[in-house]
C-alpha positions as CSV (number, residue, x, y, z in Angstrom):
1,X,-15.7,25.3,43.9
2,X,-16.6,28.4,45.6
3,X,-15.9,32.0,44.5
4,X,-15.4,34.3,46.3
5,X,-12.9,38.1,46.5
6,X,-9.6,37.0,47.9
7,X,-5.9,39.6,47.5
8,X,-3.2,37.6,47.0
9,X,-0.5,38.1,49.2
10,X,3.5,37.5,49.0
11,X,4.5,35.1,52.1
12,X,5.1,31.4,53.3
13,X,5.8,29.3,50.4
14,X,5.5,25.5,50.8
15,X,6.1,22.5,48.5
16,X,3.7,19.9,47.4
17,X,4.8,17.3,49.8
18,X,4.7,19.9,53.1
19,X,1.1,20.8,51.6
20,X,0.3,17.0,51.0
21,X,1.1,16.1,54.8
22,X,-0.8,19.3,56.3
23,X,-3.8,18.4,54.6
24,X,-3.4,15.0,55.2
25,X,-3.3,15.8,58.7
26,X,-6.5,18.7,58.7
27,X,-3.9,21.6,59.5
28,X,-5.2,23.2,56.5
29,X,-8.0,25.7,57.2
30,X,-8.9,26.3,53.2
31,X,-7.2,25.7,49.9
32,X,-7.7,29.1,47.6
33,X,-7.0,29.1,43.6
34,X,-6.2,32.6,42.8
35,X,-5.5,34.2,39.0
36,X,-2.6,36.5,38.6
37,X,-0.9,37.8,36.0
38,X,1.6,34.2,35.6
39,X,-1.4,32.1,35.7
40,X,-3.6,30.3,38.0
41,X,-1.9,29.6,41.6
42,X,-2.7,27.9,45.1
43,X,-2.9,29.4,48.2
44,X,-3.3,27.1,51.3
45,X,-4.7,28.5,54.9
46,X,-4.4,27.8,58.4
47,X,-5.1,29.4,61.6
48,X,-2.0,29.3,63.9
49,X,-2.0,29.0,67.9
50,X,-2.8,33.1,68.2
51,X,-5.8,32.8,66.1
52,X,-3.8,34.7,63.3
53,X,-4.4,33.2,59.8
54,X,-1.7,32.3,58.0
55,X,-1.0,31.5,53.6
56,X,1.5,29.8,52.1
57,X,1.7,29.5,48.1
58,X,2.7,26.1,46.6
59,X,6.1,26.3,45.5
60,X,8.1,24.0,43.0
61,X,11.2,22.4,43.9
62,X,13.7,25.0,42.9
63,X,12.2,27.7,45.1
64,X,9.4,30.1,43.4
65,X,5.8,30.2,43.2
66,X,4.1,27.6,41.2
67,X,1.9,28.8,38.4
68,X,-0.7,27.1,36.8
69,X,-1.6,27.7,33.3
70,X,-5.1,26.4,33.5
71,X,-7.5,26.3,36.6
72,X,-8.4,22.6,35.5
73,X,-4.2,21.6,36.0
74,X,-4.6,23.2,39.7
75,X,-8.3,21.1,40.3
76,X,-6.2,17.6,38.9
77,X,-3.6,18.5,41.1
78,X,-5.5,19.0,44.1
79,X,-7.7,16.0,42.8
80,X,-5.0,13.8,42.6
81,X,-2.4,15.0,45.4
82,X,-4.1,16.4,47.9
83,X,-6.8,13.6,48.5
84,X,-9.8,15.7,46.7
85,X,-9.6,18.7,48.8
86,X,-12.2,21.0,47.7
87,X,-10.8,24.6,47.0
88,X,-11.9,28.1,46.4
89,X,-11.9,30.2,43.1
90,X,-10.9,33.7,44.1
């Protein structure tokens, strides 16, 4: 894990099974854990066609962000769904 100064911003939100087959795939650029005031959530990057960056926050399945109460529930997550991604602790 990395730290590093990251501002969370509102935008794309994906669930776990979109997220699963992007990183499967190397579409994601980064995978950022980020603390807000609900808890612990995951922010996944990826550079589109333009060169722009893009985020998208993991959702659950009835729409909303997905918080995590602990930053060790996001790292088994990501261990266990995401194929051991490494992520960053902003």
């Amino acid at each position: 894990m990395l730290y590093c100064s990251y501002t969370l911003k509102e935008g794309y939100k994906m669930q776990l099974q979109e997220l699963r087959t992007l990183v499967e795939y190397e579409a994601v650029k980064s995978l950022i854990a980020s603390r807000t005031q609900g808890g612990w959530v995951l922010v996944a990057t990826s550079d589109t066609d333009n060169y722009k960056s893009e985020n998208a926050l993991l959702e659950v399945a009835r729409g909303g962000t997905r918080f995590f109460k602990t930053l060790d529930a996001l790292a088994k997550l990501v261990k266990t769904e995401l194929y051991g991604s490494t992520f960053t602790v902003c």
